[in-house]
SEPATOR-743594 format. One record per atom (N, C-alpha, C, CB): y, x, z; residue in one letter. Coordinates in steps of 0.1 Angstrom, whole numbers, plus 5000, padded with zeros to 4 digits. Glycine has a CB too. Example, Ala and Ser with C-alpha at 12.3 -4.5 7.8 and 13.67 -1.06 7.14 Angstrom:
! SEPATOR-743594
494351325078A495551235078A496751325078A495551135090A497851285071S498951375071S500051295079S499451415057S
END
This chain:
! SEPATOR-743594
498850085000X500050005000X501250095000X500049905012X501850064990X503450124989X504550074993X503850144978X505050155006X506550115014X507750105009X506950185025X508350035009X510150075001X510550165007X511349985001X510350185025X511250305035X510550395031X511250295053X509450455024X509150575021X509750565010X507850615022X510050554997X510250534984X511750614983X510150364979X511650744983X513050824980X513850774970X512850964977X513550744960X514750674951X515450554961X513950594936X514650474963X515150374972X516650424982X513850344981X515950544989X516850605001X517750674991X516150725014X517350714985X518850784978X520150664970X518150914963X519350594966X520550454963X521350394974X519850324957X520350404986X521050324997X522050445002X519950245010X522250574999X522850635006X524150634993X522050785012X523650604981X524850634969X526150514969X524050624951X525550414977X526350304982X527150344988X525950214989X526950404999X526950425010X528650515010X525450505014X528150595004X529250734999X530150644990X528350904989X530150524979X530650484975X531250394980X530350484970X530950334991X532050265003X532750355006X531650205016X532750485011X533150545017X534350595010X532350605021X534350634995X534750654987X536350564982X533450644979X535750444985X536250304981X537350294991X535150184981X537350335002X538050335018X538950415012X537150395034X538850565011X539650655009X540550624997X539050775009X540050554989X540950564974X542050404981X539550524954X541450334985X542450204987X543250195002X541550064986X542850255012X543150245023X543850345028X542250235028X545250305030X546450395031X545950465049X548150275031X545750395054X545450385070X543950505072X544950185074X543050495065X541850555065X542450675063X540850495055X543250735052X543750835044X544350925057X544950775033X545450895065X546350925074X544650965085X547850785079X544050855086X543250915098X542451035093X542250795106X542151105085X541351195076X542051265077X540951165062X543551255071X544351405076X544351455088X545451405075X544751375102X544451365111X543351435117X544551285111X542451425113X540851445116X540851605110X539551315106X541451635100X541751785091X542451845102X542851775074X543251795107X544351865114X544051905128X545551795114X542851845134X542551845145X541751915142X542351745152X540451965133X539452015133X540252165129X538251935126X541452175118X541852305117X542352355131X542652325107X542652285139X543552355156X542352385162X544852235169X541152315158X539952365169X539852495161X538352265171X539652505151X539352635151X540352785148X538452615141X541352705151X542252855153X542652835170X544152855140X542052785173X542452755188X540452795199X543152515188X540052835186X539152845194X537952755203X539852885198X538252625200X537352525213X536552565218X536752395210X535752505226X534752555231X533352455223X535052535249X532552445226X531452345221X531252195225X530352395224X531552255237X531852095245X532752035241X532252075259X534052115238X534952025227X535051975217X535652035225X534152045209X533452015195X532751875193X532352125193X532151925205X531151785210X531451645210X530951785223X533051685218X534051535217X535151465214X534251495225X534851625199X535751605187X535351505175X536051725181X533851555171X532751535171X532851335173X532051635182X532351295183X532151175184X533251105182X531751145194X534551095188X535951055187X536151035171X536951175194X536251155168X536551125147X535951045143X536051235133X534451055142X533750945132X534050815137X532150965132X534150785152X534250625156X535450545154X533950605169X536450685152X537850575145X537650595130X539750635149X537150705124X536750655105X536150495102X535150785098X535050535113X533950365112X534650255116X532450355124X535750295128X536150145131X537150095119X536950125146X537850225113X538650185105X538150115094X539350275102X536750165087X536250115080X535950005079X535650165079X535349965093X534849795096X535849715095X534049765110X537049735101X538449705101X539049655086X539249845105X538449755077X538749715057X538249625058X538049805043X536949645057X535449555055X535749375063X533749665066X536549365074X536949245081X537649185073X537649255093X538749235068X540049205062X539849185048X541149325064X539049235038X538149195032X537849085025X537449215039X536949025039X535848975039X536548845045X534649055046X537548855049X538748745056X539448685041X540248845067X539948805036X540948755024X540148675014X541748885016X538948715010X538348675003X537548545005X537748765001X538048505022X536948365026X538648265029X535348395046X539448315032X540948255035X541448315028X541748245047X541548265012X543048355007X544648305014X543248334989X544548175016X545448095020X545748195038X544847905019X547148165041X547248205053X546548115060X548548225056X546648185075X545748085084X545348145098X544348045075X546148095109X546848155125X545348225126X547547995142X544248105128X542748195130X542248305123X541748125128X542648325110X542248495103X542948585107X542448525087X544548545108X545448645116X545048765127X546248565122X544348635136X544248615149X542548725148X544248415154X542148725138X540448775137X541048925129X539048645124X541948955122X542149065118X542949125125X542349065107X543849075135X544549135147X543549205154X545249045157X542649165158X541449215166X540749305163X540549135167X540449295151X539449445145X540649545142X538349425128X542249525139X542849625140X543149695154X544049605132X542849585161X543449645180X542249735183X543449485195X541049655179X540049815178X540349935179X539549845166X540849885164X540950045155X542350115164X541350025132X543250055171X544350105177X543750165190X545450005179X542950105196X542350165208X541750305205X541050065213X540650315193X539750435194X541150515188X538050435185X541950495180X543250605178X543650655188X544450555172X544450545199X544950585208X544650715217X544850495214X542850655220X542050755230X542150875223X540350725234X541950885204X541450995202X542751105204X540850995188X543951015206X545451105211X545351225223X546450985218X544951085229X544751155241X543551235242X544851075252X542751245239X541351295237X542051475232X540251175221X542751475222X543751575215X544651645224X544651495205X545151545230X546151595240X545251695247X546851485250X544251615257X543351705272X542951855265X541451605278X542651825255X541951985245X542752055244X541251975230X543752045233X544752105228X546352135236X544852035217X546952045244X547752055250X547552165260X547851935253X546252215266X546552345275X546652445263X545252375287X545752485258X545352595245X547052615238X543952515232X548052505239X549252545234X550052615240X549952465230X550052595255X551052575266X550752765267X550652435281X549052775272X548752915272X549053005264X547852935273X549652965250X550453035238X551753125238X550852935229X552353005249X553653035250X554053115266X554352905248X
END
């Protein structure tokens, strides 16, 4: 008997999607764009700054979960416009939400930036 989860063509299409959402985010999503630079800018100060691994670690987790939320955040808004094109207080009200998300995990990753980097500057000077 032959599995589709073994079937490498299979896995390699579901990952070509995959990269093509991803793809799709960065080319339309002004918001996604800025967090990517962001994410560039933080990973070039780790490494002229040295981090340690442990900070890597919770550079590491922090980045990807605001890329994803931002992503799911598209994918809401989306998936809203396309089911209410018409305005409407309740889609508002559902896409406020997945952007407050996405403002939360930004926020932390600020400060997340700050705890790491903010000593490593100060000891510069």
């Amino acid at each position: 008997m032959n599995s589709d989860s073994r079937d490498p063509k299979k896995k390699s299409i579901g990952f070509r999607f995959a990269w093509n959402g991803i793809m799709e985010v960065a080319r339309t999503e002004r918001n996604f764009r800025i967090h990517l630079l962001a994410a560039g800018l933080v990973v070039a100060a780790g490494l002229v700054l040295s981090i340690s691994l442990v900070e890597w670690a919770v550079l590491f987790t922090i980045i990807p979960l605001v890329l994803a939320l931002e992503m799911v955040n598209s994918s809401i808004e989306r998936v809203l416009n396309y089911l209410a094109p018409e305005i409407h207080p309740l889609v508002g009200i559902m896409k406020d939400i997945s952007a407050g998300a996405v403002l939360i995990a930004s926020l932390s990753s600020v400060i997340i930036a700050l705890l790491i980097f903010l000593p490593k500057f100060l000891n510069l000077f």
